[in-house]
N, C-alpha and C positions, 0 to 999 in steps of 0.2 A: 474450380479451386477446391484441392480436398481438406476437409475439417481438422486429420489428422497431421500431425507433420511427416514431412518423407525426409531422403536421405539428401533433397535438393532445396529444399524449404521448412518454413513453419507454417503451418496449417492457420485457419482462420480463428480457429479456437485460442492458441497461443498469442496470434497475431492480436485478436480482441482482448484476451485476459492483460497484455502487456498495455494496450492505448486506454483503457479503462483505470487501468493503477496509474501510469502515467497522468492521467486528466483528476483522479481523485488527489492525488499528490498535490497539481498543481492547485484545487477547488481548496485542500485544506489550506496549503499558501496561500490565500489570495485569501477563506474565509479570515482565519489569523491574522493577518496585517492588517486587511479592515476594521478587525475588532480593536488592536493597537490605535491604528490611525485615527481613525475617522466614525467612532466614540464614546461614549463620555462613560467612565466604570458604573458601574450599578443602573444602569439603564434598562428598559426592557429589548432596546435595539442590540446592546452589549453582549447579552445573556439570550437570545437567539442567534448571534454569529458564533457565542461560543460551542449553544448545543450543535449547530449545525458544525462546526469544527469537529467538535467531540463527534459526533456520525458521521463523518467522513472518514474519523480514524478506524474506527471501527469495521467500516463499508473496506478499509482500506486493509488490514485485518484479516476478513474474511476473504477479498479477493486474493492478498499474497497467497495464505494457504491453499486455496483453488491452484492457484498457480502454481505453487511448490510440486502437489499433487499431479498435478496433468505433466509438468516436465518428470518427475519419475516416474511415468506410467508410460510416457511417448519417447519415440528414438528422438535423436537431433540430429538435424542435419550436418552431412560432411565439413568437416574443417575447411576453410579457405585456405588458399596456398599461402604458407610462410615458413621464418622461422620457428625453430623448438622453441626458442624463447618469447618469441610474440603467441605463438598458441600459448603456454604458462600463462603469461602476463595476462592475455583476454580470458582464461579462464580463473585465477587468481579474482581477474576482476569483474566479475559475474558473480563469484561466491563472496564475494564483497558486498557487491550489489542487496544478493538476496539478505545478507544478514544484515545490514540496513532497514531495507522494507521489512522484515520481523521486528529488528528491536524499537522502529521508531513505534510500532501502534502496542507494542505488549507495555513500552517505557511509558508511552503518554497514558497508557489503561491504567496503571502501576502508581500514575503520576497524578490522578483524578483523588484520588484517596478517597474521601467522605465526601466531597465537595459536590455529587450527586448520580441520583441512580437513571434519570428519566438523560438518554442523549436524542432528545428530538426525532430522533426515527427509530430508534430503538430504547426499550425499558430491562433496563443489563442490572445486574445486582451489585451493589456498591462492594468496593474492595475489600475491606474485612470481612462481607462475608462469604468472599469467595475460596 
């Protein structure tokens, strides 16, 4: 299997970059609801599911841009056969897609304000002073 993608596939690199955002996506879900659910505010169990939230975005972040990067550096493989309107439509909803994973980790960086610098696997500078 090659690394790259060709004109019949996505290569394993894309293939990886996509199941790793996919699985970080679902880790912040799952951290998030936990911290909602199951509890109690001001806790020290609280305030590590949030850091660990908080670094998932971030992780999450940094793999979009990777991924942004490598699909404009790599060809894509051949259209599958359809209509003009369903090719639009799947590529309509790809550029959807990607500006999603952008706005959701730059809103929640944006969304942190003061409230801290240290996110559990990473030490990032609080938003004013960035």
């Amino acid at each position: 299997m090659n690394l790259k993608n060709s004109n019949e596939n996505y290569g394993m690199i894309a293939k990886a970059l996509h199941w790793f955002t996919a699985f970080l996506f679902l880790g912040a879900y799952i951290s998030v609801y936990y911290r909602h659910w199951f509890t109690e505010a001001k806790t020290p169990e609280n305030w590590n599911a949030l850091q660990l939230y908080l670094s998932l975005g971030i992780s999450i972040g940094v793999l979009v841009l990777l991924r942004v990067i490598w699909r404009l550096v790599n060809i894509q493989p051949s259209e599958e056969p359809g209509t003009r309107l369903e090719h639009k439509s799947a590529k309509v909803g790809h550029y959807l897609l990607y500006a999603i994973m952008i706005a959701m980790p730059v809103t929640g960086y944006l969304g942190t304000g003061v409230a801290t610098e240290f996110f559990f696997l990473f030490d990032i500078a609080e938003f004013p002073d960035t």
